[in-house]
Backbone as JSON, one array per atom type, in Angstrom:
{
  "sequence": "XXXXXXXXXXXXXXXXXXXXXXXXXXXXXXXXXXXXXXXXXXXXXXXXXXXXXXXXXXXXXXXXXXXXXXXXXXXXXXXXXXXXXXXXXXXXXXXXXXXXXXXXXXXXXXXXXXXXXXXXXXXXXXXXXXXXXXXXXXXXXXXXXXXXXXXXXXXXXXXXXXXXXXX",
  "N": [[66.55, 47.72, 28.12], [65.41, 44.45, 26.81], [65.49, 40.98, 26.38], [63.93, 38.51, 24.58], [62.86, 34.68, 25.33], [61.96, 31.61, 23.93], [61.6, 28.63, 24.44], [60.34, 25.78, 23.17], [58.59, 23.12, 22.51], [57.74, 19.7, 20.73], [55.87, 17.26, 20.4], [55.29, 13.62, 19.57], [52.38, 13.24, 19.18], [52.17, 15.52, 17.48], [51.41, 17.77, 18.8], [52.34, 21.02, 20.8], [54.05, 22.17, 23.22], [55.0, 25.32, 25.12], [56.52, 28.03, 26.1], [57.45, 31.38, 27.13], [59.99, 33.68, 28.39], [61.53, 36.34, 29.67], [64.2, 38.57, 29.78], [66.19, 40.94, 31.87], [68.23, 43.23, 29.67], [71.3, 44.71, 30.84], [72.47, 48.21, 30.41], [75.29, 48.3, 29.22], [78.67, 48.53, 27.73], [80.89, 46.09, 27.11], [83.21, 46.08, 26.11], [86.08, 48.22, 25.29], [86.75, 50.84, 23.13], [88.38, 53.22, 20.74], [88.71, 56.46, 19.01], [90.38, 58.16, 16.97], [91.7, 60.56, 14.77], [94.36, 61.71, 12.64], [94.55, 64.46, 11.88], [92.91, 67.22, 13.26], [91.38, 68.81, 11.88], [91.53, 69.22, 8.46], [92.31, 70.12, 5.07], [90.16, 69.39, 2.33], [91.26, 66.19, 0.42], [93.51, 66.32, 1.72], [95.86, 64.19, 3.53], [94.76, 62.22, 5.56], [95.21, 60.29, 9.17], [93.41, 57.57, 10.32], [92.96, 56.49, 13.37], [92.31, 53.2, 15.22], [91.36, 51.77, 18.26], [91.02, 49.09, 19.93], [89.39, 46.71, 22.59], [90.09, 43.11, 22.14], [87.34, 40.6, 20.89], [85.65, 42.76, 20.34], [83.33, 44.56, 18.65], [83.09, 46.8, 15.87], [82.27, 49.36, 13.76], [82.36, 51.44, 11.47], [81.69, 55.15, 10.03], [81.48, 57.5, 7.04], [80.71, 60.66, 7.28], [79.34, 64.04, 5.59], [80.18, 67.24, 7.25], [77.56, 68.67, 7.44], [76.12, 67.0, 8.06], [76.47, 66.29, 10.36], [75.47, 68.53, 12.0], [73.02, 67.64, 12.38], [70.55, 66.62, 14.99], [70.49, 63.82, 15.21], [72.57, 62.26, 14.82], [74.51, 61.91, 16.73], [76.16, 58.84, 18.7], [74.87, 56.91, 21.3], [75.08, 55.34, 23.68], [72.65, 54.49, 24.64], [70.97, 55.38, 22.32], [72.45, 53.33, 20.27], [71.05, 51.0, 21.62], [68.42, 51.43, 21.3], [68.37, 50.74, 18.56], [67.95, 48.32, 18.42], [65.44, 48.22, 19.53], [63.57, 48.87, 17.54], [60.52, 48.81, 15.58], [59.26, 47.26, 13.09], [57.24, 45.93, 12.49], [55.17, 47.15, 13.65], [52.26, 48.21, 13.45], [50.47, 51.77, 13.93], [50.63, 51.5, 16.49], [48.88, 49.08, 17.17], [49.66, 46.51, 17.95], [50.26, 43.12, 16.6], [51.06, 42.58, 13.72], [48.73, 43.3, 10.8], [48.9, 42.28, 8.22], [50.54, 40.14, 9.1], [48.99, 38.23, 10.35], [46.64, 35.01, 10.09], [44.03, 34.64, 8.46], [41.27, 33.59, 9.79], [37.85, 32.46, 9.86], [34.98, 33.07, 11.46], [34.52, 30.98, 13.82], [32.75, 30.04, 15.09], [29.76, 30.91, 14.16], [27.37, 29.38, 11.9], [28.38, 28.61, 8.41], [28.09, 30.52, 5.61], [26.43, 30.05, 2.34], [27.33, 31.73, -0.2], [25.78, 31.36, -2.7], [23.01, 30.8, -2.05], [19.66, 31.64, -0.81], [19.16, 33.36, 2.31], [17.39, 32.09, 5.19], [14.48, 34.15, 6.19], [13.32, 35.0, 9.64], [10.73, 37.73, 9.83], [10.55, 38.68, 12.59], [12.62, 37.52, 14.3], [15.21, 36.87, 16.69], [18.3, 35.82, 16.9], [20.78, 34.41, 19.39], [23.87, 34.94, 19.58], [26.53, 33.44, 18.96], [28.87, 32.74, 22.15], [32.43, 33.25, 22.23], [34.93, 31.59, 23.28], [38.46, 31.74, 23.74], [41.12, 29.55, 25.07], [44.49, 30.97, 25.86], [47.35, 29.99, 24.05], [49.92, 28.35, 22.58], [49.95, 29.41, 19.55], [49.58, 32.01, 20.29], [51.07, 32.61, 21.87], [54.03, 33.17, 20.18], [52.76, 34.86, 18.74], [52.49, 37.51, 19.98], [55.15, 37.68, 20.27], [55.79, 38.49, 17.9], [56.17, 36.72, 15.82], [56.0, 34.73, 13.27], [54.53, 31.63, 12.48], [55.36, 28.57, 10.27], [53.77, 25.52, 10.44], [52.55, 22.45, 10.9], [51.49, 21.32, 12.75], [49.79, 21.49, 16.13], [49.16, 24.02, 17.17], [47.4, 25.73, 18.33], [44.7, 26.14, 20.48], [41.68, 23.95, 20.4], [38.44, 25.77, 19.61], [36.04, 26.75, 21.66], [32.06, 26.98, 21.42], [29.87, 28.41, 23.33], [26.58, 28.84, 23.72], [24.88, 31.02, 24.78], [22.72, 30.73, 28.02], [18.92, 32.28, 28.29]],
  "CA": [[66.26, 46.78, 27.04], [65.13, 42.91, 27.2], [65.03, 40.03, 25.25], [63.19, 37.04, 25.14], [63.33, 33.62, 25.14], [61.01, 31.64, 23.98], [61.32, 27.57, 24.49], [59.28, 25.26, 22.75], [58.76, 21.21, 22.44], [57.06, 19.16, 19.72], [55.12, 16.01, 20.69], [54.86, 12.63, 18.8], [51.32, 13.2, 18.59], [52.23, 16.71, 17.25], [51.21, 19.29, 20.1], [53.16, 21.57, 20.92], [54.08, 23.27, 24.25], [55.62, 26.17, 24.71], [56.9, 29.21, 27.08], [58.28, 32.28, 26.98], [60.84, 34.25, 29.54], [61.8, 37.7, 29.29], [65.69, 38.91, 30.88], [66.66, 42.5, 31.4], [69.65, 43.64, 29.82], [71.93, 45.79, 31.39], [73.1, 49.12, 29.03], [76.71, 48.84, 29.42], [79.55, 48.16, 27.25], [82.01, 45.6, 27.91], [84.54, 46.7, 25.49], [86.44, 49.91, 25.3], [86.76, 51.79, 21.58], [89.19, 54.62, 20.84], [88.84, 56.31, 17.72], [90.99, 59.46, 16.77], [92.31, 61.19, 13.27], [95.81, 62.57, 12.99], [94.67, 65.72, 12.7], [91.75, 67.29, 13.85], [90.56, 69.12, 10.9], [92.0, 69.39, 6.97], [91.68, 70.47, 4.07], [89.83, 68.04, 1.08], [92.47, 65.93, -0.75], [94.46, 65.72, 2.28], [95.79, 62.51, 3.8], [94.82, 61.71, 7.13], [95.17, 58.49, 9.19], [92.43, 57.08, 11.15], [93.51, 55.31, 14.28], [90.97, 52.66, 16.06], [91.82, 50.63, 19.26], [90.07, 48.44, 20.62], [89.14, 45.4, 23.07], [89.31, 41.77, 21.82], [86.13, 40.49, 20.5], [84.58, 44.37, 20.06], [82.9, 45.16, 17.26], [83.92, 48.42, 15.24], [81.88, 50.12, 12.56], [82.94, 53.33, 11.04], [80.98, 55.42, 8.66], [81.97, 58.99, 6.92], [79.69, 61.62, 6.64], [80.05, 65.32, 5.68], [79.8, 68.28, 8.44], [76.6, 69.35, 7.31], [75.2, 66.14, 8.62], [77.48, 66.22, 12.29], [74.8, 69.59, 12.15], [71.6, 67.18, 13.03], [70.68, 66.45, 16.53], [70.43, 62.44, 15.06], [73.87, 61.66, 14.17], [75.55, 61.3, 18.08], [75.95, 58.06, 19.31], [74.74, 57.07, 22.5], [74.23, 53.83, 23.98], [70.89, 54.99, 24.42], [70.69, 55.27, 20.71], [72.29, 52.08, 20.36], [70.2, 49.81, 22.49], [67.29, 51.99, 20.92], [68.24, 50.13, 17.75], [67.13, 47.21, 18.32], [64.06, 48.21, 19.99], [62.46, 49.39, 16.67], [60.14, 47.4, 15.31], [58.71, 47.77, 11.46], [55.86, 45.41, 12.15], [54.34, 47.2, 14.31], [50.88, 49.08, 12.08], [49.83, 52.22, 14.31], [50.65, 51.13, 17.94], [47.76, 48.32, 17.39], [50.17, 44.93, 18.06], [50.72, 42.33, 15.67], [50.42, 43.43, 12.2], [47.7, 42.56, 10.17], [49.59, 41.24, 6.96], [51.05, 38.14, 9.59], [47.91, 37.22, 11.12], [46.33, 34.68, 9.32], [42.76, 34.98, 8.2], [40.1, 32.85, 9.89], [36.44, 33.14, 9.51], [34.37, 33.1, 12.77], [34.46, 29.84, 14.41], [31.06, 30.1, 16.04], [28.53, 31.0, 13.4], [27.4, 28.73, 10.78], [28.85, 29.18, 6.98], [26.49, 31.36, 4.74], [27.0, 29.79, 1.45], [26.13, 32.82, -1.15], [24.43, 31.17, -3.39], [21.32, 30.04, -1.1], [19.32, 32.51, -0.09], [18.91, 33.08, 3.91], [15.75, 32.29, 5.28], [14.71, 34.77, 7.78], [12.12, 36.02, 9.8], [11.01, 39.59, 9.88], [11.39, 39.04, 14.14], [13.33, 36.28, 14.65], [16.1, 37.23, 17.32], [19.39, 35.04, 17.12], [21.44, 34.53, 20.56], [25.41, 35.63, 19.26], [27.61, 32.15, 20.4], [29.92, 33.15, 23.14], [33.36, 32.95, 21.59], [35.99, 31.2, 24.21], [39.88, 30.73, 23.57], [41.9, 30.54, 25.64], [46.18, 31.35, 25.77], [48.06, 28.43, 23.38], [51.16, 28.55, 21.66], [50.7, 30.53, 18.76], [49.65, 33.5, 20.92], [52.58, 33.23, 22.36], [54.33, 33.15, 18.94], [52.01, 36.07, 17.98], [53.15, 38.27, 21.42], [56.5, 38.3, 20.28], [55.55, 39.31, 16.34], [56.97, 36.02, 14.86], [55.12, 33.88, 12.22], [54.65, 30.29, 12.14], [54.33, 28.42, 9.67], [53.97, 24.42, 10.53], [51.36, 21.39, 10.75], [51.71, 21.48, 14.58], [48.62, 21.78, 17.35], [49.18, 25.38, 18.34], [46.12, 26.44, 18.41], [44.01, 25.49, 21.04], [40.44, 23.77, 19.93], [37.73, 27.08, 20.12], [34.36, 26.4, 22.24], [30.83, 28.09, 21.53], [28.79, 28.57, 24.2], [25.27, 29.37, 23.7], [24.17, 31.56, 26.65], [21.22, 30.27, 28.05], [18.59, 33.16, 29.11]],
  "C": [[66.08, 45.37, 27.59], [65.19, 42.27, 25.96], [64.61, 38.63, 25.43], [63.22, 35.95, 24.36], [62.27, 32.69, 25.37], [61.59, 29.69, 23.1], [59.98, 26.63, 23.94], [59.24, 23.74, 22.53], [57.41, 20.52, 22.02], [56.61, 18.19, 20.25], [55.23, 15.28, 19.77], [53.75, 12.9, 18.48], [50.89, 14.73, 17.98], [51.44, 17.95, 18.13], [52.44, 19.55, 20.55], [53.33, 22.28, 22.02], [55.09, 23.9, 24.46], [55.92, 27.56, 25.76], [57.88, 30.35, 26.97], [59.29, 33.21, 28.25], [61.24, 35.31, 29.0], [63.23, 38.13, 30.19], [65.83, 40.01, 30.39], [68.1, 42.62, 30.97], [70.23, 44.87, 30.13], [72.49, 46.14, 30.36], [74.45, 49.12, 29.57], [77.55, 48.01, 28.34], [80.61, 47.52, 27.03], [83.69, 45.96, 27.19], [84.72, 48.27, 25.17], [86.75, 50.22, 23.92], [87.54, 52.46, 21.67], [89.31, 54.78, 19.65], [89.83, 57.64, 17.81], [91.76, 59.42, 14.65], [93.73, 62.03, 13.6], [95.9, 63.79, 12.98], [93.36, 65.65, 12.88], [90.79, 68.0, 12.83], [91.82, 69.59, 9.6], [91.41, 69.46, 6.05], [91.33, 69.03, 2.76], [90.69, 67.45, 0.53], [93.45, 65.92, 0.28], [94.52, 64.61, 2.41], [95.61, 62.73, 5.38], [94.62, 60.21, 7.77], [94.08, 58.83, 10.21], [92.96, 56.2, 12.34], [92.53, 54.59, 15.33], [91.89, 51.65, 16.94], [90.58, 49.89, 19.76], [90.25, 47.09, 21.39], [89.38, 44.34, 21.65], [87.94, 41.3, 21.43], [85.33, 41.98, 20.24], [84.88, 44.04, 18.66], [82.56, 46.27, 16.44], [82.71, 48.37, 13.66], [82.48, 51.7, 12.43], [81.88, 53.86, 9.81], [81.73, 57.16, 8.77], [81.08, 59.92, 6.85], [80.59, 63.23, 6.53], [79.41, 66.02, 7.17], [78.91, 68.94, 8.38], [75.72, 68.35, 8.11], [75.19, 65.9, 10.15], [75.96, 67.24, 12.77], [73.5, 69.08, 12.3], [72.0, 66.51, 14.52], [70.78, 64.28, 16.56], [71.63, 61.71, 15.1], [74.99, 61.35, 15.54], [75.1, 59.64, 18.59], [75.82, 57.6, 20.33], [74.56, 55.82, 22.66], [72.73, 53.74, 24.49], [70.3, 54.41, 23.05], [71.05, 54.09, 20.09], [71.23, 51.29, 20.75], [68.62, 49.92, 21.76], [66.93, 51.47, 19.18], [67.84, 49.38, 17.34], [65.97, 46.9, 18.58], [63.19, 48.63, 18.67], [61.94, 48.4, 16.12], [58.99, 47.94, 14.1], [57.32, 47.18, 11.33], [54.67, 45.92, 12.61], [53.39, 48.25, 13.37], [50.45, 50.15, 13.47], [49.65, 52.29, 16.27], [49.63, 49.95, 18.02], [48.42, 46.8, 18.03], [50.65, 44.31, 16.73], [50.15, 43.03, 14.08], [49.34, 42.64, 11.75], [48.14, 41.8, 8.89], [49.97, 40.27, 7.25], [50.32, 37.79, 10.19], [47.28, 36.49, 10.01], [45.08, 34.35, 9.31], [41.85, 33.4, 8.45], [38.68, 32.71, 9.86], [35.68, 32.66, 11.03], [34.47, 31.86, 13.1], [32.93, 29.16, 14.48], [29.62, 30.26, 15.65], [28.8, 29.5, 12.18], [27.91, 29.27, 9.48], [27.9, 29.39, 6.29], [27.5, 30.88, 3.07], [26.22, 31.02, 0.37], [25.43, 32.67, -1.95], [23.27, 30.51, -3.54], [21.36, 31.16, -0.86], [19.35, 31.92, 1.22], [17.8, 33.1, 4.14], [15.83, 32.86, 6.52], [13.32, 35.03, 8.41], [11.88, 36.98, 10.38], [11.27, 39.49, 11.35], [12.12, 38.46, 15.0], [14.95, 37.51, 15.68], [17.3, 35.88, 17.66], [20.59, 35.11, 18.15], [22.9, 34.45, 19.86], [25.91, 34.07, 20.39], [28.53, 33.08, 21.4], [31.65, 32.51, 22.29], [34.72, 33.16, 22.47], [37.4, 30.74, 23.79], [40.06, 31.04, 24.1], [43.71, 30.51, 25.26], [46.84, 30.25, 24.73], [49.01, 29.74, 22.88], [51.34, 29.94, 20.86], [49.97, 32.14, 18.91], [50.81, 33.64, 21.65], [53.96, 33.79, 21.12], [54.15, 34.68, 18.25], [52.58, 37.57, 19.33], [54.65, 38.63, 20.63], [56.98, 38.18, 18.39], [56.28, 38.2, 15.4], [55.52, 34.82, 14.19], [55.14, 32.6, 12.6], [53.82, 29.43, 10.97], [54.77, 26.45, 9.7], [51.96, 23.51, 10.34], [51.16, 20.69, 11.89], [50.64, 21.72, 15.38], [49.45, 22.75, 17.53], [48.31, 26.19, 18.43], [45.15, 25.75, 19.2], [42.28, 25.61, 20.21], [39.03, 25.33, 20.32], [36.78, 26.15, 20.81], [33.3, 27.39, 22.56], [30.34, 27.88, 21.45], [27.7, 29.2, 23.65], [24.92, 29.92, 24.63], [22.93, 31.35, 26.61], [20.4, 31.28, 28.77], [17.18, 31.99, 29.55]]
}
C-alpha cells in the first residue's frame, strides 16, 4: 500500500504550484490484539464474556455475526484485507481513471464557437486543418491523478495553445 502527499502553495498573484510524493507503507501492525470468549461455543440466551486486550493507542472494532456468515470465504480478517480497504476506490467508472461526474465540462479550446442560430457557411470542398491541441502537466492534473476535486478561483490550469500545422 502507499499514500500520497500532495503539497501545494498559493501565490499573491493567485497561481498555484504544486507537487505530489508518493511513500510506501509497510503491512505490519504495530499493536498486538487478543480477543477470546469464555467459552468457546453456547447455547442462545447464554451469558458469555468477551475478553479484548490490547496495546495502548490500538484501535479495536468488534462486530457479531451469525455462523452461517463465518461460512463465506469474505468474512476472515487479514491484513491483506485490511490494507485492501483502503485501496478501494468508488470513483473509479470501469477501470477508465477519473470519473466523469468530477471532471468538469469544457468545450474545445481550439475551434471557434458555432452559435446555433447562424447557419454555417460551407463549401461543398473546403478542407479545414484540425488545431493541434497542446497542454501541458499543471496543477489540477495533478489534483485530477489523485481523484480529488477542486473547487477555487486559483490558476491551476495552465493557459492551452493551438497550433495550426503548417503543410
Amino acid at each position: 500500500p502507499s499514500a500520497n502527499l500532495l503539497l501545494y502553495a498559493i501565490f499573491a498573484d493567485g497561481e498555484v504550484a504544486a507537487d505530489v510524493d508518493v511513500f510506501t507503507i509497510s503491512k505490519c501492525f504495530k499493536h498486538k490484539v487478543t480477543l477470546d470468549f469464555s467459552a468457546e461455543e453456547d447455547l442462545p440466551g447464554s451469558k458469555v464474556n468477551l475478553h479484548l486486550k490490547a496495546d495502548p493507542g490500538s484501535l479495536c472494532s468488534i462486530r457479531a455475526v451469525d455462523k452461517s456468515v463465518l461460512l463465506k470465504d469474505d468474512t476472515v480478517m487479514t491484513p491483506e484485507s485490511v490494507y485492501e480497504l483502503g485501496a478501494e476506490d468508488d470513483y473509479m467508472i470501469g477501470g477508465r481513471g477519473f470519473a466523469y461526474h468530477l471532471e468538469d465540462f469544457e468545450p474545445y479550446p481550439c475551434l471557434p464557437p458555432v452559435l446555433p442560430f447562424l447557419p454555417t457557411p460551407r463549401n461543398r470542398r473546403s478542407l479545414m486543418g484540425a488545431p493541434w491541441y497542446q497542454s501541458e502537466a499543471d496543477v489540477y492534473s495533478l489534483f485530477k491523478e489523485l481523484r480529488m476535486k477542486i473547487l477555487t478561483n486559483t490558476k491551476v490550469k495552465k493557459p492551452v495553445s493551438c497550433l495550426r500545422p503548417t503543410y
